[in-house]
Every structure is written in C-alpha cells, then in structure tokens.
RODO-2510 file (C-alpha; in nm, 4 decimals, decimal comma):
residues 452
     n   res          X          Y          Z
     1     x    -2,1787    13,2715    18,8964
     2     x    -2,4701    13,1205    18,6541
     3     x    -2,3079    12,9012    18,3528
     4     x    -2,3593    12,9610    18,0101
     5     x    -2,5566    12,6167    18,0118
     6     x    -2,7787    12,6889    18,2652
     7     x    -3,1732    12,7350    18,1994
     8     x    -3,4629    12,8786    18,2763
     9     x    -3,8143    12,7950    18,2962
    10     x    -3,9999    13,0270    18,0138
    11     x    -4,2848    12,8634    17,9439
    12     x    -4,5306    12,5616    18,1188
    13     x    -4,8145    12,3122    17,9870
    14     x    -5,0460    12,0160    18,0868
    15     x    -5,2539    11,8283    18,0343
    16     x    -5,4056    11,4783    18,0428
    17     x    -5,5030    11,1260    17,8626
    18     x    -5,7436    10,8893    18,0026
    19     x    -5,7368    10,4898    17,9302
    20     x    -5,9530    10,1871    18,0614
    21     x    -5,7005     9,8860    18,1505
    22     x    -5,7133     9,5768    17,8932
    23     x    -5,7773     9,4386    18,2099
    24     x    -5,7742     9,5061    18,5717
    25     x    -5,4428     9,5170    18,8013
    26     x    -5,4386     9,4743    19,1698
    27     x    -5,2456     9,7199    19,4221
    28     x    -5,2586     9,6409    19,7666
    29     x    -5,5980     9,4709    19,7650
    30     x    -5,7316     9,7202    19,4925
    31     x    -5,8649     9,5869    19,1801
    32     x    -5,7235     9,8945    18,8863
    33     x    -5,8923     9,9189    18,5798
    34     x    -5,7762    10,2418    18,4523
    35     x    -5,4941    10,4995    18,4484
    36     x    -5,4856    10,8902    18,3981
    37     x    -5,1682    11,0327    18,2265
    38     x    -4,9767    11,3702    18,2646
    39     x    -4,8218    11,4854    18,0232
    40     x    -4,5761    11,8076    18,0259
    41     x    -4,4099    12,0541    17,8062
    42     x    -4,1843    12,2673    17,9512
    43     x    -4,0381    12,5483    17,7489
    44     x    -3,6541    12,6046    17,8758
    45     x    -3,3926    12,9250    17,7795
    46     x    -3,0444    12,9375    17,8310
    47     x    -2,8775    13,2593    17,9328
    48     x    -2,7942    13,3166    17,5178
    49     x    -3,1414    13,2961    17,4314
    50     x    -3,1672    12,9593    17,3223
    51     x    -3,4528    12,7520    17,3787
    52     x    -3,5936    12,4166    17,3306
    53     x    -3,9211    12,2276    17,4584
    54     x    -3,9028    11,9432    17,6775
    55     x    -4,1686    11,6546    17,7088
    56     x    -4,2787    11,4748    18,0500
    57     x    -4,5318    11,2172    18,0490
    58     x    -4,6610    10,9918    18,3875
    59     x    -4,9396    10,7759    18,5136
    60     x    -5,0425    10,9971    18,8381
    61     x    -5,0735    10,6250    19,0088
    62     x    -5,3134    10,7361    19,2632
    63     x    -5,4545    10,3845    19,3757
    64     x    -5,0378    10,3305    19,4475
    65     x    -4,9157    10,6796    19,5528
    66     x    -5,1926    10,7769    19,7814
    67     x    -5,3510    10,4357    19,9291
    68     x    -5,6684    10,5565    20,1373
    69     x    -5,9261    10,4024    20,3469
    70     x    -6,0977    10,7407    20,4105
    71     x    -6,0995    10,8546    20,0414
    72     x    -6,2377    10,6962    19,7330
    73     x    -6,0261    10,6851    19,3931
    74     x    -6,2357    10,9794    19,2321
    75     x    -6,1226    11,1824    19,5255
    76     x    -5,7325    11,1190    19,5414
    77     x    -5,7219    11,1290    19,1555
    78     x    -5,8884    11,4881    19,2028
    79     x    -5,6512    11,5729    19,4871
    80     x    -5,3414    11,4844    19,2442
    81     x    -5,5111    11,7217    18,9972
    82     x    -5,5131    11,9925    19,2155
    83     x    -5,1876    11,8972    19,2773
    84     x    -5,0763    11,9256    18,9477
    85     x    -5,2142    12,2785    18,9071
    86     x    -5,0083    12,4333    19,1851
    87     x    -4,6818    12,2653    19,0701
    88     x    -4,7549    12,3794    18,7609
    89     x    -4,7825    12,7481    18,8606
    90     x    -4,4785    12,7019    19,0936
    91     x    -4,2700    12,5490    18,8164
    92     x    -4,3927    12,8316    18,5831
    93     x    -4,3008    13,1168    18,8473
    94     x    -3,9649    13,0045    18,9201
    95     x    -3,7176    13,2668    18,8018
    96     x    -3,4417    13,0369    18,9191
    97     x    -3,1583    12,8945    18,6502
    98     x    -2,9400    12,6498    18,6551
    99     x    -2,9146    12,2577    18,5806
   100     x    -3,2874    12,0961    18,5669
   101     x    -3,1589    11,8983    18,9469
   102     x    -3,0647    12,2792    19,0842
   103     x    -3,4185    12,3518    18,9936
   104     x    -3,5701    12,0203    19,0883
   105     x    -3,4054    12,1094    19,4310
   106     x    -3,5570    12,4615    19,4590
   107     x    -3,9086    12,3605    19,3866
   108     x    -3,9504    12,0575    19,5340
   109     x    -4,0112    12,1811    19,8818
   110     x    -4,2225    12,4592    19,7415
   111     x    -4,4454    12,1218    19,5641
   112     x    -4,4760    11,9665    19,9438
   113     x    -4,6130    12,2396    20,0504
   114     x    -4,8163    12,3315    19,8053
   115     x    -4,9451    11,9421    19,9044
   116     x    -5,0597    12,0827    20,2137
   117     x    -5,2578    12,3651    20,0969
   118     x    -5,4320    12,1303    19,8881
   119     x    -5,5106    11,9250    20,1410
   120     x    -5,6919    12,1867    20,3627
   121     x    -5,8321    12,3051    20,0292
   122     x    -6,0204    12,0014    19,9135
   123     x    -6,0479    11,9410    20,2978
   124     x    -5,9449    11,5611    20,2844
   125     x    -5,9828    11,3373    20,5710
   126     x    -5,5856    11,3017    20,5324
   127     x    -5,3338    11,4425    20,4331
   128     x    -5,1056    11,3823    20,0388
   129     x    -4,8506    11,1619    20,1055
   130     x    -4,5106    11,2987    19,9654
   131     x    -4,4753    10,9992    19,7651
   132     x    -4,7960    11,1421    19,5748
   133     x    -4,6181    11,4629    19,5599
   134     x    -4,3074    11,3029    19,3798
   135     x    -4,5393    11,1405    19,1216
   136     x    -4,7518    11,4972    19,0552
   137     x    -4,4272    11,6480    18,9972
   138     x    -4,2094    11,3769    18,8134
   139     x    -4,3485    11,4983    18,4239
   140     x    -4,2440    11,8182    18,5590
   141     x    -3,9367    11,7218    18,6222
   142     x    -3,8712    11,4908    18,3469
   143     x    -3,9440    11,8310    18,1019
   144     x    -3,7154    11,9799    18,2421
   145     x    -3,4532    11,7624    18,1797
   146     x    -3,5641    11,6597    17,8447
   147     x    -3,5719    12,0623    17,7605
   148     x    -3,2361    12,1010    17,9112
   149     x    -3,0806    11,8122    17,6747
   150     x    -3,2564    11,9261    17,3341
   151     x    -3,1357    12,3059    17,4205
   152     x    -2,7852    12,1605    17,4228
   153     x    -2,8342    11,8639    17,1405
   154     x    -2,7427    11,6066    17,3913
   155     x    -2,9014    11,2999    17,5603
   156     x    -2,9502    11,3950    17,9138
   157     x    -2,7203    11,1537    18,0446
   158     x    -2,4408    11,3183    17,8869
   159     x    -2,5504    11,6408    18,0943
   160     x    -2,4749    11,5028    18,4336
   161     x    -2,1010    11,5441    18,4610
   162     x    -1,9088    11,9056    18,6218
   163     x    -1,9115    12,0466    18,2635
   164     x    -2,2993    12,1285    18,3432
   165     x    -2,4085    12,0648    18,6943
   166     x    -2,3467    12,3775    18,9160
   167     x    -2,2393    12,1238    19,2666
   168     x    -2,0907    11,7717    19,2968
   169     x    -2,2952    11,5336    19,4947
   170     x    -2,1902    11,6598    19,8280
   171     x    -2,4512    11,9672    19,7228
   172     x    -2,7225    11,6901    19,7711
   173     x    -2,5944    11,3779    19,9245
   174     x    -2,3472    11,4826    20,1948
   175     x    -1,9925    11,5055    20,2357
   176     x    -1,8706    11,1545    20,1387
   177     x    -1,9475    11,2539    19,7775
   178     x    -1,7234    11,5411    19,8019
   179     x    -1,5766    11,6254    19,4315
   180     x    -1,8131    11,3545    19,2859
   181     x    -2,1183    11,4007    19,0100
   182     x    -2,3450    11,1817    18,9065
   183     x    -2,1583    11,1072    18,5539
   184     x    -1,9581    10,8507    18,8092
   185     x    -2,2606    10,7044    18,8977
   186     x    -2,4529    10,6946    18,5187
   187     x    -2,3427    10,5513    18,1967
   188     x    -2,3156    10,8138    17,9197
   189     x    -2,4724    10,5376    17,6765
   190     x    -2,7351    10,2736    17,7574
   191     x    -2,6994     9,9000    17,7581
   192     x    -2,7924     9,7582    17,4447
   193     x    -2,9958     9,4957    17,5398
   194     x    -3,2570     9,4324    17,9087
   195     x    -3,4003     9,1624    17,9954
   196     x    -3,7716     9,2562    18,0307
   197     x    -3,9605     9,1857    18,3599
   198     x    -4,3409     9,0724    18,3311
   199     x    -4,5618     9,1237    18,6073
   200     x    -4,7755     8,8231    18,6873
   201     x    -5,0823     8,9608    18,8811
   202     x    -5,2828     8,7917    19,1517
   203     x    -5,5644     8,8613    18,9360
   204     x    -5,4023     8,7390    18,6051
   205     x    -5,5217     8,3582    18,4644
   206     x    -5,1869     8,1099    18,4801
   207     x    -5,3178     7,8114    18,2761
   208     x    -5,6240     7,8357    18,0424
   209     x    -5,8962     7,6815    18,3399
   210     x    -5,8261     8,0254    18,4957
   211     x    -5,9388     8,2239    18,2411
   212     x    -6,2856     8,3163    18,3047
   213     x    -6,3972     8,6034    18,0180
   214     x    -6,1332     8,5727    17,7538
   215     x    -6,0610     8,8896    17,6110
   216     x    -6,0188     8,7908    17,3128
   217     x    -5,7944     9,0772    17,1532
   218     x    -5,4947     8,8520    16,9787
   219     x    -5,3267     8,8967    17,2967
   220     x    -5,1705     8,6107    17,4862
   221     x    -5,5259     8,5050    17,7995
   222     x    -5,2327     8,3131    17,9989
   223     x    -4,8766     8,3245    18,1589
   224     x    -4,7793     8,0684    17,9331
   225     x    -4,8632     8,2373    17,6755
   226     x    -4,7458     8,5261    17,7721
   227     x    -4,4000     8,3883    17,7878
   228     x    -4,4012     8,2354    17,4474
   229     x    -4,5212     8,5629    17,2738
   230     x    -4,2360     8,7624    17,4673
   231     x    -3,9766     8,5485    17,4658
   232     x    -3,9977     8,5659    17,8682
   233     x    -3,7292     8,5240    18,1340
   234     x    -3,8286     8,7238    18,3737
   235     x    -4,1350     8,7484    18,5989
   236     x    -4,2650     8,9463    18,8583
   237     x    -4,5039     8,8027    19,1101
   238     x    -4,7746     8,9621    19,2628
   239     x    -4,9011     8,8312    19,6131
   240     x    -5,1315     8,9006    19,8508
   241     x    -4,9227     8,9432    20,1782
   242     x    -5,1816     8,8827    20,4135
   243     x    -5,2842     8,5058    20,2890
   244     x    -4,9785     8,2738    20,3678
   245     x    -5,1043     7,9517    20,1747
   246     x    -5,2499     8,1655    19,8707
   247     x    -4,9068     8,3290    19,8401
   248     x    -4,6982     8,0526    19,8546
   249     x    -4,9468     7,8326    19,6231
   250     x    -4,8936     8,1134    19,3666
   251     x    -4,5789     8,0957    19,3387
   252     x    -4,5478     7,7027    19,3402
   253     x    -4,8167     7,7287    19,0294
   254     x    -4,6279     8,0502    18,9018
   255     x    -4,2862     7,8286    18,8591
   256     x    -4,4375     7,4840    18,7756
   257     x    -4,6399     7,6926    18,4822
   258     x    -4,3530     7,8747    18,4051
   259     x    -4,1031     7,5188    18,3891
   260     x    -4,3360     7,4094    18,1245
   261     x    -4,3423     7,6752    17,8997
   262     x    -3,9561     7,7085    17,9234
   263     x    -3,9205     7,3480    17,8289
   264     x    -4,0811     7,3882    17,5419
   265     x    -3,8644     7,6700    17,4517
   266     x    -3,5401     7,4892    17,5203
   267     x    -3,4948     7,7760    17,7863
   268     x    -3,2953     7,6319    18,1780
   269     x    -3,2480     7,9820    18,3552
   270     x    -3,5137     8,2220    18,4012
   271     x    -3,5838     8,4420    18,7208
   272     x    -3,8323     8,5936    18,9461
   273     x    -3,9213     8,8643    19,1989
   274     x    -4,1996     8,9285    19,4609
   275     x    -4,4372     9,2011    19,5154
   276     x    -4,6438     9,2215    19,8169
   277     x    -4,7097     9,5736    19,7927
   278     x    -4,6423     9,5734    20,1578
   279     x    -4,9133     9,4017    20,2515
   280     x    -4,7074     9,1700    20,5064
   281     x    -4,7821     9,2071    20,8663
   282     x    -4,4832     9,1423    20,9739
   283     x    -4,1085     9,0169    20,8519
   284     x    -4,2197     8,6746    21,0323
   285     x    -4,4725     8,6552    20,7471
   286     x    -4,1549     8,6825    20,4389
   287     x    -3,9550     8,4308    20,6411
   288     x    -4,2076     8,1897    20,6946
   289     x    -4,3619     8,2142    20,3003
   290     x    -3,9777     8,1918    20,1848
   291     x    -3,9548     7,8604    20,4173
   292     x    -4,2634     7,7293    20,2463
   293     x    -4,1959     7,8083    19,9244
   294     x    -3,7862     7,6711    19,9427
   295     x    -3,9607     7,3115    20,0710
   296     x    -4,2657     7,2976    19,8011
   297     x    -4,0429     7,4323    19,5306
   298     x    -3,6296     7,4370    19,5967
   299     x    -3,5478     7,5137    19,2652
   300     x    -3,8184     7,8034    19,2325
   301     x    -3,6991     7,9671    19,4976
   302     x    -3,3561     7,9548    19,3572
   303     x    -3,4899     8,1674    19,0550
   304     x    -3,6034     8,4247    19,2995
   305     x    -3,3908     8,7354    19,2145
   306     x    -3,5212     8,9948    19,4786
   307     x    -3,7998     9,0213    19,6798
   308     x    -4,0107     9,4156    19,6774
   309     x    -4,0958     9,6360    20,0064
   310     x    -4,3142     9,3704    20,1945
   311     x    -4,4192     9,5287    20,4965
   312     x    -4,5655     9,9077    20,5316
   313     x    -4,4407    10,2013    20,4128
   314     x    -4,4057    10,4355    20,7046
   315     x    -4,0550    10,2909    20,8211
   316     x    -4,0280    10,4938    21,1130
   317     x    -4,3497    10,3900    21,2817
   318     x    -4,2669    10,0404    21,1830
   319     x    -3,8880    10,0118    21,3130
   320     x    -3,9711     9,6531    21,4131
   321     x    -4,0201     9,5257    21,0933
   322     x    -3,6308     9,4700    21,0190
   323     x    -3,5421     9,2521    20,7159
   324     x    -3,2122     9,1154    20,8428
   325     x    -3,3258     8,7846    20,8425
   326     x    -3,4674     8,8117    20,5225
   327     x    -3,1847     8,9790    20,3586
   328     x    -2,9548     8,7013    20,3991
   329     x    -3,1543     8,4974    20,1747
   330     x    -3,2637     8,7337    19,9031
   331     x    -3,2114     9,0720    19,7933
   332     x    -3,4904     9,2698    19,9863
   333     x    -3,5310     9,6291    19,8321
   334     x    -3,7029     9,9729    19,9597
   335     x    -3,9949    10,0757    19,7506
   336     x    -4,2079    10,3005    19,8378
   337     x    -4,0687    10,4397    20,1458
   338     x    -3,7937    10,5339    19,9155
   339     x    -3,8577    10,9298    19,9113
   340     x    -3,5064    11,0714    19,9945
   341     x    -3,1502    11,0137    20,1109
   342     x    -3,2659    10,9945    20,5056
   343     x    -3,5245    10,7288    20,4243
   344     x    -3,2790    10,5711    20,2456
   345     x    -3,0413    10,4939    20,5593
   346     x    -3,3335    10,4257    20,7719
   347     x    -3,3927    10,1257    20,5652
   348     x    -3,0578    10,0269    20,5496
   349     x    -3,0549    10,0593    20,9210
   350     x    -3,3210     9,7932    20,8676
   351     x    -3,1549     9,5503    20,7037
   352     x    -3,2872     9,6280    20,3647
   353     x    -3,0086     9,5691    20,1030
   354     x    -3,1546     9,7329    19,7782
   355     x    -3,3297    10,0051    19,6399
   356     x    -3,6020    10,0449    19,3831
   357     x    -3,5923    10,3579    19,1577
   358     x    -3,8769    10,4793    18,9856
   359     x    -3,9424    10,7262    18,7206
   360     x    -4,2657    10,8324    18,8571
   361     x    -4,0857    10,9878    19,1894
   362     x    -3,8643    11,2065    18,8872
   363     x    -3,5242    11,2007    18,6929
   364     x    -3,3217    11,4411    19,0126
   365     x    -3,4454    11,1900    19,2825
   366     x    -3,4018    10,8605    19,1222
   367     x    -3,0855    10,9504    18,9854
   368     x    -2,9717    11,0920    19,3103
   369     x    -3,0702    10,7966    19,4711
   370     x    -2,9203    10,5984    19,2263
   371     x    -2,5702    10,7456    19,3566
   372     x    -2,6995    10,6899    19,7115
   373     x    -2,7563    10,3202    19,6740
   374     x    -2,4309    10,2419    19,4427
   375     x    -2,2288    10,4124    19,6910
   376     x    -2,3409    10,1950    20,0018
   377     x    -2,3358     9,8863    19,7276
   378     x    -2,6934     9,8032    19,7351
   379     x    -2,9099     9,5706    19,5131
   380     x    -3,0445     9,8161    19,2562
   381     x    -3,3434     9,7591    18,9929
   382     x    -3,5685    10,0176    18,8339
   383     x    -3,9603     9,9485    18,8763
   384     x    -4,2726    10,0434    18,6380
   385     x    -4,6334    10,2220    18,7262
   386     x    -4,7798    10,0922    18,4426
   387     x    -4,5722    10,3587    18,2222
   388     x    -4,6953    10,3874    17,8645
   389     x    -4,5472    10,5432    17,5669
   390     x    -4,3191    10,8415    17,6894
   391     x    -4,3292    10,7491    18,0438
   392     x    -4,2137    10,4436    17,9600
   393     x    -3,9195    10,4855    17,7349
   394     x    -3,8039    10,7948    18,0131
   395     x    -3,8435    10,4497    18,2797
   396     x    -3,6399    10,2272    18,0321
   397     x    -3,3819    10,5353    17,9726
   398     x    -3,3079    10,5521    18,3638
   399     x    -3,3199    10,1227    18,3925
   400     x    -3,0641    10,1048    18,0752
   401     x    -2,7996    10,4097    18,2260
   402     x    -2,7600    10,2540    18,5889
   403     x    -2,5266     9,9992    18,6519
   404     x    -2,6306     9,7141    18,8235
   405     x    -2,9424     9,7482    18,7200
   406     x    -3,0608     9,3564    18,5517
   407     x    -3,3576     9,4353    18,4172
   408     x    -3,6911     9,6579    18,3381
   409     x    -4,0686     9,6475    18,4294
   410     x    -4,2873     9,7075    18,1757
   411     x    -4,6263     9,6611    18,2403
   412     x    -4,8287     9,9084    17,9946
   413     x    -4,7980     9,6101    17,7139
   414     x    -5,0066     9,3828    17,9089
   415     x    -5,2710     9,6143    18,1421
   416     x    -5,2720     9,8987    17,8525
   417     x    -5,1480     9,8418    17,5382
   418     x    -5,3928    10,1084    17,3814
   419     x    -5,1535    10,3683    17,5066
   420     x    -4,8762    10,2499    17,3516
   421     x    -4,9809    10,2189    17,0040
   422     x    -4,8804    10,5946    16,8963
   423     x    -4,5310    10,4686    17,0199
   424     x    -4,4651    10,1488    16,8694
   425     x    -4,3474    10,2187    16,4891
   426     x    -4,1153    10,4719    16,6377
   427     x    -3,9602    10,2451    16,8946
   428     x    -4,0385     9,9010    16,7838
   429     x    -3,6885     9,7653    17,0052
   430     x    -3,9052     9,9291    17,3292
   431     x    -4,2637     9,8295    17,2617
   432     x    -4,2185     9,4989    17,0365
   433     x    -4,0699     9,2432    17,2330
   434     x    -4,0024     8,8988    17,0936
   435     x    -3,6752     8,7489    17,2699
   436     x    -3,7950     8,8581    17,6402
   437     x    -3,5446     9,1794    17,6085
   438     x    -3,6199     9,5491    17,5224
   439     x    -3,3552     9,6862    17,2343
   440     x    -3,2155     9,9608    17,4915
   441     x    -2,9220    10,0838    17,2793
   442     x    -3,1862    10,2874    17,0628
   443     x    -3,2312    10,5249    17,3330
   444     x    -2,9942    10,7792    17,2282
   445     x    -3,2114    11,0720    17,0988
   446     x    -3,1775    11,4482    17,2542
   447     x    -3,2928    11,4913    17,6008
   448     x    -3,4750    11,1723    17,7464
   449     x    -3,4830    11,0232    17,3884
   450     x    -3,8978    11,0301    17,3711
   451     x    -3,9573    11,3277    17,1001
   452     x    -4,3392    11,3708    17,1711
***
C-alpha cells in the first residue's frame, strides 16, 4: 500500500556550468584543468498534491569516472552527456512513488542500461563504466531527495527512519539487516564541527622554489601557505604509484614542510592520507613505499590516517592484489571499485578494511553503503570530486551525518574557487575556513540543506 509520504516524479530539468581550474589537478597521470557541472531540479508530488522542487548539483568527473586510453576527454565528457539525457528521460517517465531510495532502486538499472545504448550509440571503443553511470545519475538522485525533504519541511536525514521508507535494510542489503533502517546508521543532526582535509597534488608547489608561474590571485602559491590561511590539520597526498622514490620523497618533503608550518602555529598533531589513484602495480609496491617512508620519516608515517584504493579498480580481475599486509599497518579503504554491496565484500575478502563514500556515486548508494560498511565495522571517510557550491555542501551533509566519519575533502576552494563564490555569503562556516574545520552544524535547512 503507497504511504501518504511517498512521491512522485512530476517534473525534470538540466542543465550545465562550465569552469577552467585555478590550476590544474592530476588523476591517474592526467593533468585536469577544468570541470563541467550538472545541475538538477526535480519537481516531486506527494499522493495529496503537494509538491516541492528539489536541487542536485555534480562535477560529471569524467577524467576520474571513465579513465580511457582509447578515448580522449572531449569524447567521455560527451558520452556522460548523452548519458545524462537518457537518465533524464528515464527519471522523468517513471510513474513509480515511493521514498526517493525506492525510486533510486527502480531506475538505477534502467540508467545502466541506458549506459549501454549509449555506448553502441556514440559507438565508443569501450564501453561506460558503471562508476560513470553513478556519477551521471547522482544530481538526479540528490533532487530527489532534496524534493522529497522540502515537500515534507524536513532535512533529509530526518526522512530515513520506518516513518517514511517503504522497507528496512534487508529490502537492499540482505537479511542481517532485517527490521533495521538507515536512521540506525545516520545521525538526525550533523556534527558541528570537521576537520577539513586538503589535497596536496603531485602537481601542487610545497615550498616557494617550486612555484614556477605564480598565480598571483591572493591565494596561498604553497602548502605552507596553504596551511596557515586554513588553519590546516589535515592533508591529503597525492602520489604517483608507479615511481617508488618520487612517492616516498613526496611525502618525506610533504611532512618536513608541513612540521614547519605547524611549529610556527604552535600546532603537535596533524594527519595525513594517501592517494594513488590506483596507480600501484601491485600491493608489494604500498608495502615497500610504507617501509621507506616509516625509515626516512617515523613520525610522518605515524600521522598517516588511511591510505586510498592503490591498486586497480576492477577487483575481480585483480584478486591478487590483497591488502592484508597492508591493512595491518594502516587503514586501507575501497574507492572506486566501491559500486555496490557485492563489491563491497569482495574487497573485504581482500583485506581492505574501509570504505570511501562519495556523493558523486548518489545519496541511496552512499548511504546504503554507509550501513554496509558500519555494520562489518569498517574504516569509513567521505571523499570529494572537486565538488563546488551545491555539490559540495550535499558532500559535507553526507561526511557530517555518518558516524565515524573524521573528516571532509574539499577541494573546489583550492582547484576552483570561481564556483564557489555564489555560495560563500550564504554558507560562510562551509566555504570560509580559518581554523582547518568546516562549521557543519549549519547544515540543517529542508532537504539536503543547499536551497539553489
């Protein structure tokens, strides 16, 4: 029988913003100097005729969610477009109600496919990853639940419990969550305060003799800088996976940089994580680099909080590359092979011990997986795709209403501030930061708290 608080789709819109990068931001050996942004409105109605209009915004991340050798960045952007078109007629067909992860459920098969037919379409030498699918269809997604908390005058994490989702968790996640819902698994207010994570590029300057063309905007050139403008204690490191005495120099510049600039801030405990955007060849590669880097450097690796995906995606044609070892020394975490529940146990199988949730793969999926990992106690933290303005405050939303999870990513300041500027007077806690944390207890409003 439907609920009185379920909704339907009445009414769907895109379209997109363009920026060029500040400056330019390596993935996986590809130098990114610019970022295309979805944005969403969804139009929902309840059974009683009430309707609001939700608001999804993403980077479509193409360089990240569709790596190709056989296809050039104009032509996997243009393939995510395409994308975007049939999701957007799918989502706008769907006569479906219920609760925006009942619908999310319906449609996102229909979206893989719809991946394939765009595929043979635009005949591309490969085929769309479904990672790329997840990020073409997360503003989707996130309207929808935005929608579905305005229509109801609530933030969206107070919409999670049995008094609006039609199944417990067993619906999605199997029989152990029989009689649960995700309001076990979410808080029904954020955290006031997060610690903000910076990312530290392996193209970015460390020390002023690095800095080549300043850019010269009244932005911080350097790391050091960077962490006296922010108030830094956290950093993310990027690395190159596939250049063993580059990667472990980095770091052992990365922390002695880093020592200074916390001396002179009176500062003793800061922290840090590594990215190799799975560039590792093999798990032999992480043990050997964490060796190095524990000899050159004892107390920076001490300050190393988790360590990111390091090795290749596809899990299953990589079953070798098992992070027991590496576990035992640091938190290693599933990125992005994370896609669903069953590559979730594969990489536990694996020996990885956390999981990284991301808004760009949607609001059902990240906070299903969210249950997933806190059931089997995993390591949890919540990444960034260079989110700006509402794509970043639905990111901070999900980082500040999981437990466990330390800290957020926010990389949009640094790469593509531009994008944020519409934002910052109306979240000044989110997009100003001065003590290294984002003011997370403003995120209250209706819906995903981002009125567009």
């Amino acid at each position: 029988m439907p609920r009185s608080t379920d909704v339907g789709i009445a009414s769907v819109e895109h379209g997109y913003e363009d920026f060029q990068y500040r400056t330019p931001i390596k993935f996986g050996g590809v130098a990114l100097d610019r970022a295309t942004i979805l944005n969403v409105r969804c139009q929902v109605r309840t059974h009683g005729g009430q309707t609001a209009v939700g608001f999804g915004s993403m980077p479509l991340g193409n360089v990240w969610a569709f790596p190709s050798k056989a296809l050039k960045y104009e032509q996997t952007l243009a393939a995510m477009k395409d994308l975007v078109e049939r999701i957007a007629r799918l989502t706008r067909d769907c006569t479906e109600t219920g609760h925006p992860i009942d619908l999310n459920w319906t449609l996102e098969p229909l979206y893989l496919k719809a991946a394939a037919e765009t595929a043979q379409a635009l005949q591309l030498a490969e085929p769309i990853p479904p990672l790329c699918t997840l990020v073409a269809a997360s503003a989707f997604d996130a309207a929808l639940h935005d929608g579905y908390g305005k229509v109801h005058g609530l933030h969206c994490y107070r919409t999670y419990g049995p008094d609006f989702v039609n199944h417990d968790l067993s619906h999605y996640l199997g029989a152990e969550f029989r009689g649960e819902y995700l309001d076990r698994y979410v808080l029904p207010e954020p955290k006031a305060r997060m610690p903000l994570y910076h990312l530290v590029g392996a193209l970015d300057p460390l020390e002023t003799g690095d800095v080549q063309q300043p850019v010269g905007d009244g932005l911080p050139e350097t790391l050091g800088d960077w962490i006296e403008f922010n108030g830094l204690t956290h950093l993310k490191i990027k690395l190159n996976g596939d250049d063993l005495a580059w990667d472990v120099e980095r770091v052992v510049r990365v922390d002695r940089v880093a020592a200074q600039a916390q001396q002179r801030r009176g500062v003793e405990r800061w922290y840090y994580s590594l990215d190799f955007n799975e560039k590792c060849a093999n798990v032999g590669y992480l043990l050997e680099f964490l060796r190095q880097v524990r000899e050159l450097t004892p107390a920076g690796f001490d300050r190393i909080q988790y360590i990111e995906q390091p090795t290749h995606r596809d899990l299953k044609l990589h079953r070798h590359n098992a992070m027991h070892e590496a576990s035992k020394l640091r938190p290693v975490v599933i990125d992005e092979s994370l896609l669903d529940q069953e590559s979730l146990e594969l990489a536990r199988a694996m020996g990885y011990t956390g999981a990284a949730l991301k808004a760009c793969k949607g609001q059902s999926q990240s906070l299903l997986m969210a249950a997933a990992a806190q059931k089997a106690q995993m390591f949890l933290c919540v990444q960034d795709l260079t989110c700006p303005g509402a794509s970043l405050i639905h990111s901070a939303g999900l980082a500040a209403h999981v437990p466990g999870v330390a800290a957020i990513e926010a990389n949009s300041r640094q790469y593509c501030p531009v994008a944020n500027t519409p934002w910052e007077a109306r979240f000044p806690g989110i997009f100003r930061v001065t003590d290294g944390t984002m003011q997370t207890g403003v995120l209250t409003g209706n819906g995903l708290g981002a009125v567009d």
